[in-house]
DSSP file (Angstrom, degrees, kcal/mol; ACC not computed):
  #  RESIDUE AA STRUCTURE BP1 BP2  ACC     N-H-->O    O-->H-N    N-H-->O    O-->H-N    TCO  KAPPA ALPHA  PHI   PSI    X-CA   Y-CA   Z-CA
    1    1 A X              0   0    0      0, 0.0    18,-3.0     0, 0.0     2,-0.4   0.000 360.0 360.0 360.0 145.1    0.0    0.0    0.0
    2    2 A X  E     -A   18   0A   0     76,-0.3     2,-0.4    16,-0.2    16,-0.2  -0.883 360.0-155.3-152.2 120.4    1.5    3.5   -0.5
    3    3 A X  E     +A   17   0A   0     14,-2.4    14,-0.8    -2,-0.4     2,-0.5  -0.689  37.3 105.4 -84.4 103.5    0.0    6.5    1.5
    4    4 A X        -     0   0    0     -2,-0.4    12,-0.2    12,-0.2     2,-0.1  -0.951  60.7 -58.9-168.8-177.0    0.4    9.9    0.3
    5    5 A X        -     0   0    0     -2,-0.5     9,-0.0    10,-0.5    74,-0.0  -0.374  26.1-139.7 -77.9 127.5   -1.0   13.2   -1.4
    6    6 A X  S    S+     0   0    0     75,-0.1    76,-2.4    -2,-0.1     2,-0.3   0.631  88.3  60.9 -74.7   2.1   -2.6   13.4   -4.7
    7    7 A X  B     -c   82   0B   0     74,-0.2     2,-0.3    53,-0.0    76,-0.2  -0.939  55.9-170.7-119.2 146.3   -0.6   16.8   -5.1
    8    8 A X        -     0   0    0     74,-1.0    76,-0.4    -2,-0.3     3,-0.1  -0.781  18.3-143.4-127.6 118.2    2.9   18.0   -5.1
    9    9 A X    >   -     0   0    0     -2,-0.3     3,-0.8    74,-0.2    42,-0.5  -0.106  31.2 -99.5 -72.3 161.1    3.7   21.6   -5.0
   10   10 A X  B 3  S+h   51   0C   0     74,-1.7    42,-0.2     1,-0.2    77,-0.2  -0.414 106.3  11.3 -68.4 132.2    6.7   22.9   -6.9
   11   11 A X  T 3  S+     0   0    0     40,-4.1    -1,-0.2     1,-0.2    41,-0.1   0.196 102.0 101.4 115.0 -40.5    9.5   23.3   -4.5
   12   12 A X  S <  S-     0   0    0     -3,-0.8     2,-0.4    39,-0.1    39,-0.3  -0.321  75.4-110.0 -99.9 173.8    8.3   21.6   -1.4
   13   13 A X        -     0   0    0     37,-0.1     2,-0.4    -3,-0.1    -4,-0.2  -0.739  31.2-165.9 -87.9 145.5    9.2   18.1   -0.1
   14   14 A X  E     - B   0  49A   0     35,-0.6    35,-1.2    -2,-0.4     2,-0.4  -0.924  12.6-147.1-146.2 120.1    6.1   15.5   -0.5
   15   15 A X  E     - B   0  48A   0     -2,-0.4   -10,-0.5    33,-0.2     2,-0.3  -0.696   7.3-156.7 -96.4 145.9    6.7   12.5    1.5
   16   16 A X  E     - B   0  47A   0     31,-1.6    31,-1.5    -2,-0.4     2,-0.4  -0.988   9.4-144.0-132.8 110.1    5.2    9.1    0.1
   17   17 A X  E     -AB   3  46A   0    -14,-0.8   -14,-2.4    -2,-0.3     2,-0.5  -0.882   9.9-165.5-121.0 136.5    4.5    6.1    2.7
   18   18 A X  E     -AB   2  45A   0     27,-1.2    27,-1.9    -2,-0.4     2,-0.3  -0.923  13.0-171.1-124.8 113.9    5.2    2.6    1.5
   19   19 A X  E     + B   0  44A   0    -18,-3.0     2,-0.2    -2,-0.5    25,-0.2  -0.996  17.3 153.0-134.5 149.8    3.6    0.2    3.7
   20   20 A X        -     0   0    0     23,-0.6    23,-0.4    -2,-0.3    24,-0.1  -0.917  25.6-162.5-165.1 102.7    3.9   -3.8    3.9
   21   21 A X  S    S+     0   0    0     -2,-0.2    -1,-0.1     1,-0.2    23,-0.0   0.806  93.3  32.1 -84.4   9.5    3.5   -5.8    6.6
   22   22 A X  S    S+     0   0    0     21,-0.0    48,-0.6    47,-0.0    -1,-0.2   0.603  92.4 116.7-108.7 -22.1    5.3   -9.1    5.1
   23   23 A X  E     -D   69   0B   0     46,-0.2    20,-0.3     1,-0.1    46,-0.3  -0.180  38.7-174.9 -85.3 167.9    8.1   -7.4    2.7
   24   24 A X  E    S+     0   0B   0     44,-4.0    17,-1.2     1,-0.3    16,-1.0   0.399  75.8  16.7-117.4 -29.5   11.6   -7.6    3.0
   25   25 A X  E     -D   68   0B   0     43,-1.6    43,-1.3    15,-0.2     2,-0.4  -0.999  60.0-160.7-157.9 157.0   12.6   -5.3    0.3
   26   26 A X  E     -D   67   0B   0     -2,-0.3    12,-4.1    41,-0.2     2,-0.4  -0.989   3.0-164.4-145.7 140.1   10.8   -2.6   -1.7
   27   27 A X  E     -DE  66  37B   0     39,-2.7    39,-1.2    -2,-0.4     2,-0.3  -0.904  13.7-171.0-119.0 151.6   11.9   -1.3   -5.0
   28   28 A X  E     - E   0  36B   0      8,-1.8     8,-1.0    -2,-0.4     2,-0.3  -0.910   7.1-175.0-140.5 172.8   10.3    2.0   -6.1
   29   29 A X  E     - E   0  35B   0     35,-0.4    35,-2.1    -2,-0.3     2,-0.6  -0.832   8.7-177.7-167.1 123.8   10.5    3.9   -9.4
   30   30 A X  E >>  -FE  63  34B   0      4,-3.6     3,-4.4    -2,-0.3     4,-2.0  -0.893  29.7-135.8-126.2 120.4    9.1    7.5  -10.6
   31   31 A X  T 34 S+     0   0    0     -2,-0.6    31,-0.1    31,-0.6     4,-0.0  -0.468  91.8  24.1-103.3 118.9    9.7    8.0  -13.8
   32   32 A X  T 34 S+     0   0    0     -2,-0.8    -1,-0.3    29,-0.0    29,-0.0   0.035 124.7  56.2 120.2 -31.5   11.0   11.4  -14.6
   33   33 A X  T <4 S-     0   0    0     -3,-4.4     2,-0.2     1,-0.4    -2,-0.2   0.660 111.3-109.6-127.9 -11.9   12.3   11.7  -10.6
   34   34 A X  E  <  -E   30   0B   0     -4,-2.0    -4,-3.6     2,-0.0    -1,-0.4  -0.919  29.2-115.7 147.1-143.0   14.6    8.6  -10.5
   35   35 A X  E     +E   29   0B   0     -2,-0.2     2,-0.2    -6,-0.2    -6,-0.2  -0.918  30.9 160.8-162.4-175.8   14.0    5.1   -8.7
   36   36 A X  E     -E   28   0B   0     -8,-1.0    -8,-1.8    -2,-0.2     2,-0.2  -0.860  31.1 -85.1 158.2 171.7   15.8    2.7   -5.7
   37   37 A X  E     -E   27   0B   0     -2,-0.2     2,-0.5   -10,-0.2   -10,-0.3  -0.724  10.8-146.3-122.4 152.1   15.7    0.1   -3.3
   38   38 A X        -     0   0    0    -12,-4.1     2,-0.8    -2,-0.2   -12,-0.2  -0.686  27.5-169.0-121.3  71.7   14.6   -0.3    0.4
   39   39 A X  S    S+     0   0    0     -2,-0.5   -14,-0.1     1,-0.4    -2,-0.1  -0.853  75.2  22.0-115.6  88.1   17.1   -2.9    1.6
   40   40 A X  S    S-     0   0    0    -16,-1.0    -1,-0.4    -2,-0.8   -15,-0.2   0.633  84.5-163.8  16.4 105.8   15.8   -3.8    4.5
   41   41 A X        -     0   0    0    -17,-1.2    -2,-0.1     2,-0.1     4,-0.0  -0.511   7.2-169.9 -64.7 152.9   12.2   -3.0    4.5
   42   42 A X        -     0   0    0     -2,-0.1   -18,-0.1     0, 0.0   -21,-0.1  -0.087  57.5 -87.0-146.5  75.7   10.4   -2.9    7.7
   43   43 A X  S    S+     0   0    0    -23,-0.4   -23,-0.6   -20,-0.3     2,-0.2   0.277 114.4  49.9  63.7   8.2    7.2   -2.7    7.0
   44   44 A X  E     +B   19   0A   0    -25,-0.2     2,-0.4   -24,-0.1   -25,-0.2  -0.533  59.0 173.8-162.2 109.8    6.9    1.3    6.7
   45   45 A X  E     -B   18   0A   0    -27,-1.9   -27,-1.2    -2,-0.2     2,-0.2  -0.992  19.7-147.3-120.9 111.0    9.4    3.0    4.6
   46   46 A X  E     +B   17   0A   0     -2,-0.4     2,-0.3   -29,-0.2   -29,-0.2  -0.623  20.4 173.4 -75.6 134.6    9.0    6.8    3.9
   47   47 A X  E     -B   16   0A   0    -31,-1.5   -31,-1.6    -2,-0.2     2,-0.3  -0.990  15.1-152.3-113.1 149.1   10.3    8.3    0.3
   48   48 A X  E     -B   15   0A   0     -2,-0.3   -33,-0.2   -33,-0.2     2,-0.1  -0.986  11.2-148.2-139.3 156.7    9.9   12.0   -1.0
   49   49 A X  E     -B   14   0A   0    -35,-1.2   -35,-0.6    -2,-0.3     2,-0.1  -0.225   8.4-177.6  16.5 111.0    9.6   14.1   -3.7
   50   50 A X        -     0   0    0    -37,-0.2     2,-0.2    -2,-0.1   -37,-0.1  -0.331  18.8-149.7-167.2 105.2   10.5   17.5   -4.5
   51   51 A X  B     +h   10   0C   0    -42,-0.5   -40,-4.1   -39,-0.3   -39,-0.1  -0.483  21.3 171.0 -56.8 125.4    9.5   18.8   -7.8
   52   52 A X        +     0   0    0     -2,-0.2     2,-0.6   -42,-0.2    -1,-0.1   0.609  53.4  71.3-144.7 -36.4   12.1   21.6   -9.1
   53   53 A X    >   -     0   0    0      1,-0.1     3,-0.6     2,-0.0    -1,-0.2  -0.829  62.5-154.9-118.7 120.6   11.2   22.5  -13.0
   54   54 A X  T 3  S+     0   0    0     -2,-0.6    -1,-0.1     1,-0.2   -44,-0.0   0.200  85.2  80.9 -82.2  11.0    8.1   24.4  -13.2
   55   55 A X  T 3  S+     0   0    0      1,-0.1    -1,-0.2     3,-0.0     4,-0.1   0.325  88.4  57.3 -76.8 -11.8    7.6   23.2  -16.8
   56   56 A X  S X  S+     0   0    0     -3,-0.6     3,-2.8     2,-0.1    27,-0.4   0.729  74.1 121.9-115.6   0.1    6.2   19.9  -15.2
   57   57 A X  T 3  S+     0   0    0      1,-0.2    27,-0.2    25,-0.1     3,-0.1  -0.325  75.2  32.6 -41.4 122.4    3.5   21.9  -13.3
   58   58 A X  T 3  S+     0   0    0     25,-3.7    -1,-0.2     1,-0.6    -2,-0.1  -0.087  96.7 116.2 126.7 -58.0    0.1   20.3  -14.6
   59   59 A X    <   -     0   0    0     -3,-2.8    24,-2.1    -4,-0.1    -1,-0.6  -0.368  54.1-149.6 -88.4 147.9    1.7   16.7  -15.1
   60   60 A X  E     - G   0  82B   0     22,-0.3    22,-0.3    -3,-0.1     2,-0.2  -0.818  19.3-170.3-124.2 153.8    0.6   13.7  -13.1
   61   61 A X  E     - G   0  81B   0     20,-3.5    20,-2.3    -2,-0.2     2,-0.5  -0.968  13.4-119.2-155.9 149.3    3.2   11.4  -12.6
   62   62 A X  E     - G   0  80B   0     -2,-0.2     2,-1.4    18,-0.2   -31,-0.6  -0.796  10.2-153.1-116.0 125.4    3.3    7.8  -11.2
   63   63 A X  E     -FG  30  79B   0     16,-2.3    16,-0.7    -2,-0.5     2,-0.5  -0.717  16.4-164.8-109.5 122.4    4.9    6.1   -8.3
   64   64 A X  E     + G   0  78B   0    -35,-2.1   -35,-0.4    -2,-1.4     2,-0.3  -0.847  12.8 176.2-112.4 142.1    5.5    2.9   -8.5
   65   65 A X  E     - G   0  77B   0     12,-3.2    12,-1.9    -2,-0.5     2,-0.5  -0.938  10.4-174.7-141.4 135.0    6.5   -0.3   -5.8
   66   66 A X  E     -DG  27  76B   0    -39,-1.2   -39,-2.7    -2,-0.3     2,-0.3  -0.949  18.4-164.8-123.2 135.2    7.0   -3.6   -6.1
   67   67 A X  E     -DG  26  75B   0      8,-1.4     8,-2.2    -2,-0.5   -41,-0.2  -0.974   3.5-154.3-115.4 140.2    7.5   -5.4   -2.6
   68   68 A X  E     -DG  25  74B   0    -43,-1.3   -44,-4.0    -2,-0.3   -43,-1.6  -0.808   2.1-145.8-120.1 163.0    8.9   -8.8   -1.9
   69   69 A X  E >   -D   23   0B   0      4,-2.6     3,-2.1   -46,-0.3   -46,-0.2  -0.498  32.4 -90.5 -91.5 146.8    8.6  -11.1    0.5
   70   70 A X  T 3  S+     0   0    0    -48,-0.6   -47,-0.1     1,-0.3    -2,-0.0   0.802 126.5  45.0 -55.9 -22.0   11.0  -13.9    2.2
   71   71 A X  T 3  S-     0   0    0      2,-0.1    -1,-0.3     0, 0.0     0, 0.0   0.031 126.1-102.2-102.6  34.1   10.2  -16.2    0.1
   72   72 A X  S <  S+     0   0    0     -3,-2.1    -2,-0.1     1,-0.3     2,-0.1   0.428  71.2 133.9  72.1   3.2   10.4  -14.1   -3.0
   73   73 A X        -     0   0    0      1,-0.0    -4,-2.6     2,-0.0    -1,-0.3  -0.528  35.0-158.4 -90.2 166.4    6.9  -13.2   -3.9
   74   74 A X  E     - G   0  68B   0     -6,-0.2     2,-0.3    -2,-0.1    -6,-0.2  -0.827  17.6-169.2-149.0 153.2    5.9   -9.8   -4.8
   75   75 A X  E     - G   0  67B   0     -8,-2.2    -8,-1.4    -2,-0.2     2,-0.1  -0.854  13.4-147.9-152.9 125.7    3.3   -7.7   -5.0
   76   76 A X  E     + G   0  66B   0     -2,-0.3     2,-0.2   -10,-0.2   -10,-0.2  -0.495  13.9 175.4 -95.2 168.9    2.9   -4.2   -6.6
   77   77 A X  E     - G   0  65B   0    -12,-1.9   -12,-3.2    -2,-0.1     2,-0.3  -0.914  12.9-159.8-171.2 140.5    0.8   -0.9   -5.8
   78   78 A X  E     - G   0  64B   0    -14,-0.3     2,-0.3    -2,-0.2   -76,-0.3  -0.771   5.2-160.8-127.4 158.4    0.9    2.7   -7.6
   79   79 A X  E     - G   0  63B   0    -16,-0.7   -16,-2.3    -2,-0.3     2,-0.2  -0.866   9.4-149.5-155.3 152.9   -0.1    6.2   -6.7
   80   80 A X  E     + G   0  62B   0     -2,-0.3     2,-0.3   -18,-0.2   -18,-0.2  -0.791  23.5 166.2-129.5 147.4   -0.7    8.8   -9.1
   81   81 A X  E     - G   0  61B   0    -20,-2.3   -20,-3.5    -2,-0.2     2,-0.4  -0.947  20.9-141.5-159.4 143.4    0.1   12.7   -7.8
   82   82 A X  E     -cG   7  60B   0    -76,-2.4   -74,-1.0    -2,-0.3   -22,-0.3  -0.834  20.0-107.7 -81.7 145.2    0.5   16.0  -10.0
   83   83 A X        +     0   0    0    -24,-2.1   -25,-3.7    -2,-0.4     2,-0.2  -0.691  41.1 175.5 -30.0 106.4    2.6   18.8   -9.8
   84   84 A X        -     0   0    0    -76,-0.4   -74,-1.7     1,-0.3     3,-0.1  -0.789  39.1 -74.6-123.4-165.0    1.1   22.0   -8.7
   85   85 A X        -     0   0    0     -2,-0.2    -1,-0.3   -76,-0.2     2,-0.2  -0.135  60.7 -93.9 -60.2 163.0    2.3   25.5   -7.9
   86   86 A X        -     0   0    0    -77,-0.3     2,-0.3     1,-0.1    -1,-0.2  -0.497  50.4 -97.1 -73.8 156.3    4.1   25.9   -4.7
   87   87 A X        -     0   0    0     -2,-0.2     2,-0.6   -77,-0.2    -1,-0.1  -0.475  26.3-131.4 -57.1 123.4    2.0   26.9   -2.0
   88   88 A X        -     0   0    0     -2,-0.3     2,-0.2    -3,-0.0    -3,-0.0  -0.854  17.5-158.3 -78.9 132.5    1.7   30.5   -0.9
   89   89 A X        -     0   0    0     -2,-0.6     2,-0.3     2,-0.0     0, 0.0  -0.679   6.3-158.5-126.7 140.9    2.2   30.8    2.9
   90   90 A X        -     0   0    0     -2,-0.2    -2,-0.0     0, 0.0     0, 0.0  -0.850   6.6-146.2-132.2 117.7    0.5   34.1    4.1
   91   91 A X              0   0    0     -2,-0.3    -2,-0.0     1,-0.2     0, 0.0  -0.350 360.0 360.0 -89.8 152.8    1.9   35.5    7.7
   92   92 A X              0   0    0      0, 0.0    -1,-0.2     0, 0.0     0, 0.0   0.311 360.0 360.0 -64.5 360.0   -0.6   37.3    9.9
């Protein structure tokens, strides 16, 4: 399962939560912000984000993880998130 925001503003960190209670290892892959491996999983593994080229504002983009198991089975699970503008913060 992987827990996380259908948005990521330009700029900011957006953290992405990969959870499995049976895997051993997690591979992940976004294609367009790179990919890697979670070697040791333990059953909740955090990755993030951070969207830099305001050209890709707009675009939805997919993350995807395949998790294995000790005995080598696998199971995969996507989330889909766009790009939007950073967030404006406005101080009192």
């Amino acid at each position: 399962e992987i827990d996380g925001p259908a948005e990521a503003p330009l700029g900011e960190q957006t953290y992405f939560t990969i959870l499995s209670e049976t895997a051993v290892r997690a591979e992940w892959a976004i294609a367009g912000f790179g990919r890697d491996e979670i070697n040791p999983f333990r059953q909740a593994d955090q990755i993030f984000v951070q969207p830099t080229d305001d050209t890709q504002v707009g675009e939805s983009f997919t993350l995807l993880v395949t998790v294995y198991d000790a005995d080598g089975n696998q199971a995969t699970a996507r989330h889909r998130f766009e790009i939007v503008p950073a967030s404006i913060s406005v101080e009192p």
